[in-house]
C-alpha positions as CSV (number, residue, x, y, z in Angstrom):
1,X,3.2,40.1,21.7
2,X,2.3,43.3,19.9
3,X,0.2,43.5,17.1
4,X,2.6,42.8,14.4
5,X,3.8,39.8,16.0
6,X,0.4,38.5,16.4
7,X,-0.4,39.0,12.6
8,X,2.8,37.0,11.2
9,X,2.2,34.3,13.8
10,X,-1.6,33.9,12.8
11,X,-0.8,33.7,8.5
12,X,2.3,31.5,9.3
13,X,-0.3,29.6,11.4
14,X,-3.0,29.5,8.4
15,X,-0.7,29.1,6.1
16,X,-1.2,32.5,4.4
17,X,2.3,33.9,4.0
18,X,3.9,31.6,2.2
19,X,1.3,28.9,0.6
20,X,-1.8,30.8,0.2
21,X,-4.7,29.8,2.0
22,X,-6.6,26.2,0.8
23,X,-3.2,25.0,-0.5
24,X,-2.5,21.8,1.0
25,X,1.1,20.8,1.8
26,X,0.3,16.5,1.8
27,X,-0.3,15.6,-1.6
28,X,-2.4,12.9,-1.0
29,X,-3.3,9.9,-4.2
30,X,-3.7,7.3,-2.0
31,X,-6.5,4.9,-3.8
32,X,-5.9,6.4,-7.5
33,X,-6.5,4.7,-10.3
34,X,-5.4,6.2,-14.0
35,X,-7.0,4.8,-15.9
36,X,-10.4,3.2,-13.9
37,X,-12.3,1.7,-17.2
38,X,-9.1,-0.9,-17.7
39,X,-9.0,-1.4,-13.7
40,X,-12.5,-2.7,-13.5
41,X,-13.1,-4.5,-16.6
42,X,-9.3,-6.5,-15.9
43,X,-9.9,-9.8,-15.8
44,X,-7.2,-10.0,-13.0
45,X,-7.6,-11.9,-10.1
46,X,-5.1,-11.0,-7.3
47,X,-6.0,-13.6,-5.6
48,X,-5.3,-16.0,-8.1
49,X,-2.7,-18.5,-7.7
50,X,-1.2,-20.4,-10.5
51,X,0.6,-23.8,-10.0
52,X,3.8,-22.1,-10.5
53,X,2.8,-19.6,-7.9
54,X,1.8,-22.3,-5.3
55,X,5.4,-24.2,-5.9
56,X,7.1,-21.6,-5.2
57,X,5.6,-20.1,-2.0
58,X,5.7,-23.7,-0.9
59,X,9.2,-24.2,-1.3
60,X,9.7,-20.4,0.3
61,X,7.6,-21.4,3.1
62,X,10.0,-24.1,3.5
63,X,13.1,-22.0,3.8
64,X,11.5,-19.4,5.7
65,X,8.9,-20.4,7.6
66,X,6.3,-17.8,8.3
67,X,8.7,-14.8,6.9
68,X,5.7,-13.9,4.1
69,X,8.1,-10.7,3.4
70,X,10.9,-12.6,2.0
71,X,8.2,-15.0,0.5
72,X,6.5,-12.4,-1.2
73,X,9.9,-11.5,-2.8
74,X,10.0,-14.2,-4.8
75,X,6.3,-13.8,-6.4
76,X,6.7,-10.6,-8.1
77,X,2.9,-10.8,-8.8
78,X,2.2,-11.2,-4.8
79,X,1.9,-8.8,-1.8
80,X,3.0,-9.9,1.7
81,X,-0.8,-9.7,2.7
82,X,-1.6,-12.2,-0.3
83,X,0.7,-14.8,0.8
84,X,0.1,-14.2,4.4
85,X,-4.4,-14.9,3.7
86,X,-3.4,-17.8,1.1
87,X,-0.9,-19.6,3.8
88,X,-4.3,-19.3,6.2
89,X,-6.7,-20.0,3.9
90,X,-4.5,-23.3,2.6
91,X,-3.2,-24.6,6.5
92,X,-4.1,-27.3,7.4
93,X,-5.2,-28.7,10.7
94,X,-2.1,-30.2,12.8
């Protein structure tokens, strides 16, 4: 490689010649919270489950056993993960 060669690969490679150097491509707002005052004085409990709730994953369950996805579909207030740790924390022993 000559010399000019070697200077476009090295600011393509740094991200000079087109970005500008620091810029970062992933735009990353994993974990952010708007509006953090209302998020920690909520009185939501996500892992709440009201009567209602419990009916209904119950009679999911029933239909498709251990398929927490499609359960979760039918508890807009749910994640898979919630019903997945509430089926485990609410087995009981065969």
């Amino acid at each position: 490689m000559d010399e000019d060669q070697d200077g476009d690969a090295e600011e393509l490679y740094l991200g000079t010649k087109d970005k500008g150097w620091g810029k970062s491509v992933y735009d990353d707002d994993n974990g952010f919270v708007a509006d953090p005052k209302a998020f920690y004085e909520s009185d939501f409990d996500p892992d709440f489950w009201s009567e209602e709730e419990m009916t209904i994953f119950a009679r999911r369950y029933s239909l498709f056993p251990k398929q927490f996805g499609k359960i979760a579909a039918s508890l807009p207030q749910k994640t898979t993960a919630q019903c997945v740790a509430y089926y485990y924390l609410t087995k009981k022993e065969d």
